[in-house]
C-alpha distance (Angstrom), angle and dihedral (degrees) to the residues before:
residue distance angle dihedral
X1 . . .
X2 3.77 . .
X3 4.09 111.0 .
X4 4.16 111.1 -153.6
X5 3.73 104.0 -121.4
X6 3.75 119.5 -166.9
X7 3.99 107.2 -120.0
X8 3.85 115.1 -162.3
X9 3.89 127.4 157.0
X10 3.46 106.5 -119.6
X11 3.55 99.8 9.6
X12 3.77 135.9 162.9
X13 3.70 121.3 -129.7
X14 3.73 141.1 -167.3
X15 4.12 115.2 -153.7
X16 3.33 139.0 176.6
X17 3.59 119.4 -168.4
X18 4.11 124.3 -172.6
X19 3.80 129.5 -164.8
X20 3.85 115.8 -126.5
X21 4.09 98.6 -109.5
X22 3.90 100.7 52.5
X23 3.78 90.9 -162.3
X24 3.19 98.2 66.1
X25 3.73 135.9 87.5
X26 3.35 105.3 -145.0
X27 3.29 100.1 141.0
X28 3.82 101.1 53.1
X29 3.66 89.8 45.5
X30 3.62 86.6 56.0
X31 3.62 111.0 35.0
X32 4.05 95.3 130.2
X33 3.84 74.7 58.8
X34 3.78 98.2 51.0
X35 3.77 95.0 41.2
X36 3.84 99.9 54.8
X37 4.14 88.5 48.0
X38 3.83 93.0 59.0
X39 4.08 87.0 34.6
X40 3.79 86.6 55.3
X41 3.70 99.1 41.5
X42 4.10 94.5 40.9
X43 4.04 79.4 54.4
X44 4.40 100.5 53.8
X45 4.46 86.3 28.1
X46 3.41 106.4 24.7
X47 4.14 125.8 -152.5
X48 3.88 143.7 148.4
X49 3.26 118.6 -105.1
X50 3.89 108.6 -145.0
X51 3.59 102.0 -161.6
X52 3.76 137.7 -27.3
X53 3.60 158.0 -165.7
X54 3.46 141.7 -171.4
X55 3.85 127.0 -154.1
X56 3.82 130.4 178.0
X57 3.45 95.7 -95.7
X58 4.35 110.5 13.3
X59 3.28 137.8 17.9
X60 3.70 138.1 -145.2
X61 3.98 122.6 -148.1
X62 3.86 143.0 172.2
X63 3.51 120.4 -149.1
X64 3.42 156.0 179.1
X65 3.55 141.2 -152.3
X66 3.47 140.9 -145.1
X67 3.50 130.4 -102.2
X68 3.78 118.2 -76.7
X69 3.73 89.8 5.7
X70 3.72 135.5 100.8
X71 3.84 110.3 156.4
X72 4.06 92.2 122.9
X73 4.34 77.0 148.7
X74 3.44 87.7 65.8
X75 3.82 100.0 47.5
X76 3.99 87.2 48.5
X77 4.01 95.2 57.5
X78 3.82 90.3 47.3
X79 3.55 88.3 42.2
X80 3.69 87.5 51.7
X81 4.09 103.8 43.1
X82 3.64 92.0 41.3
X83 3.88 92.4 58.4
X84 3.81 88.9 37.1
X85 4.04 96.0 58.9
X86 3.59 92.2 46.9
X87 3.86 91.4 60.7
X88 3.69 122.9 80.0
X89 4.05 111.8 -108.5
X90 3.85 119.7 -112.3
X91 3.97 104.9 102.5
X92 3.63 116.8 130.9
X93 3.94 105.1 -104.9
X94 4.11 125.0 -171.4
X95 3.45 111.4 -111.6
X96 3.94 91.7 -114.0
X97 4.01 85.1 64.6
X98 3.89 97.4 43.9
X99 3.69 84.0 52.4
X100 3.53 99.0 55.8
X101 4.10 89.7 42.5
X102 4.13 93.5 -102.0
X103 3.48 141.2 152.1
X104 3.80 124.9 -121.1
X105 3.61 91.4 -150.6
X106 4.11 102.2 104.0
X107 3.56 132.0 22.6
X108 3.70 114.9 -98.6
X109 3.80 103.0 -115.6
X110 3.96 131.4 26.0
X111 3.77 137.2 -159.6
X112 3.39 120.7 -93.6
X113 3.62 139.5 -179.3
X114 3.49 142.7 -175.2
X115 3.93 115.9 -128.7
X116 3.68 111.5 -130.8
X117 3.90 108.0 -175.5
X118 3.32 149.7 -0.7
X119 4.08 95.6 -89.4
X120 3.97 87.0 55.9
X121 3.27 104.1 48.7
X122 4.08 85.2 48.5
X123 3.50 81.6 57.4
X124 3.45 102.5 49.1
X125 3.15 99.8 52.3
X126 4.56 89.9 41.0
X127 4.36 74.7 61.4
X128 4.15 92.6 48.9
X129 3.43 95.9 47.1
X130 4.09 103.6 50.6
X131 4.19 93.8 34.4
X132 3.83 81.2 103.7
X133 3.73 87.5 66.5
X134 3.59 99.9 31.7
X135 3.75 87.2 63.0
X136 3.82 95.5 39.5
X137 3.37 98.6 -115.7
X138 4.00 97.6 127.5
X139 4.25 129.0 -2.3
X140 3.41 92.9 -122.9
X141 3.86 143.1 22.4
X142 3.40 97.1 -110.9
X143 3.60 107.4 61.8
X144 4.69 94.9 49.5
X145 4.32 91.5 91.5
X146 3.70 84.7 -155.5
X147 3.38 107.4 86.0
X148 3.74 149.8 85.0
X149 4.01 88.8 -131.7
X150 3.77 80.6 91.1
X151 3.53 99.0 62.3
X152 3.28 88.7 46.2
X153 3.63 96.4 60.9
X154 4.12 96.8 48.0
X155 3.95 77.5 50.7
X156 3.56 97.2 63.0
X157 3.92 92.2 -119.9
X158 3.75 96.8 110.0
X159 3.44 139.2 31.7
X160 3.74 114.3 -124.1
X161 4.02 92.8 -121.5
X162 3.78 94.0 52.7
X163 3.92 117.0 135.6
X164 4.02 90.6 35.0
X165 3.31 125.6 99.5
X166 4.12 115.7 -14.8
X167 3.83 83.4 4.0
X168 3.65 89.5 67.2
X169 4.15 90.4 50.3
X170 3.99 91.7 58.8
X171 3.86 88.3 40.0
X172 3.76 100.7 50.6
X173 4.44 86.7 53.0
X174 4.12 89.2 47.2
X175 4.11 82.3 57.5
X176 3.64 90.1 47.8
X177 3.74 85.0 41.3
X178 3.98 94.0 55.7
X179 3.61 89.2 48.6
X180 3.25 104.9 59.7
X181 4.22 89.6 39.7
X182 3.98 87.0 51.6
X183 3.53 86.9 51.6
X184 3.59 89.9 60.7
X185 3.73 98.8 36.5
X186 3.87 113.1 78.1
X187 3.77 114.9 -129.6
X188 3.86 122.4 -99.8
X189 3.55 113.7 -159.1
X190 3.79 131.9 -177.9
């Protein structure tokens, strides 16, 4: 099946990518792991990543790409199969995957989509920064270690108590927000 992808030069993207066995915390466990795929990939295809976080079993990005190049699929599959090798085998994989010599570790496609202005990609990143406490992990942004919402703070972009209190007002209407605009926006999947 072919998936339309939007392909712009220097565009910024939104992704979320999921590993097969959602009750697992794969990537958590192996975040040394995780890190020195995207390391290794940013270094042979370089790109910015905008913001970040990681969660036991998905993760939510920004990024951007370089000039003149849009192959984000690309950076995904080595992202993927570079994290994959470095685990141990023994995941349960569908019979479809063991035949074509796969992993089961991550779900075959992802969500992406294509940021379109400055308001969305303030959204977008508002989303990637309080998933942690959207999903009950922590009770505030601060205290999930895997996370770009740290950088942000040292950078002066954030203050350290955002997402509590009034913060959590304006973030609860972007989620509505996103909603309704993913609603309208027809999935792209790799």
């Amino acid at each position: 099946m072919n998936y339309r992808r939007s392909q712009h030069a220097v565009g910024t993207y939104f992704f979320t990518i999921n590993i097969a066995e959602r009750k697992q915390d794969l990537l958590v466990t192996h975040i040394e792991v995780l890190r020195s795929a995207f390391r290794l990939v940013k270094q042979r295809h370089p790109f910015n990543i905008d913001a970040i976080v990681i969660l036991p079993d998905h993760l939510h990005t920004v990024l951007t790409m370089q000039k003149d190049d849009a192959e984000y699929a690309k950076r995904w599959r080595l992202i993927k199969s570079s994290f994959s090798l470095a685990l141990p085998k023994g995941e349960r994989v569908s019979k479809i995957r063991y035949k074509n010599g796969k992993r089961g570790i991550w779900q075959r496609r992802y969500w992406e989509h294509m940021i379109r202005d400055d308001n969305d990609y303030r959204a977008h990143i508002d989303y990637i920064h309080y998933n942690p406490v959207k999903h009950g992990y922590v009770e505030r942004c601060r205290d999930w270690p895997y996370s770009s919402f740290h950088h942000y703070v040292i950078e002066g972009l954030l203050s350290v108590d955002w997402g509590e209190g009034s913060y959590l007002i304006r973030l609860i209407s972007l989620e509505s927000d996103k909603k309704l605009n993913d609603a309208e926006h027809v999935g792209i999947r790799s």
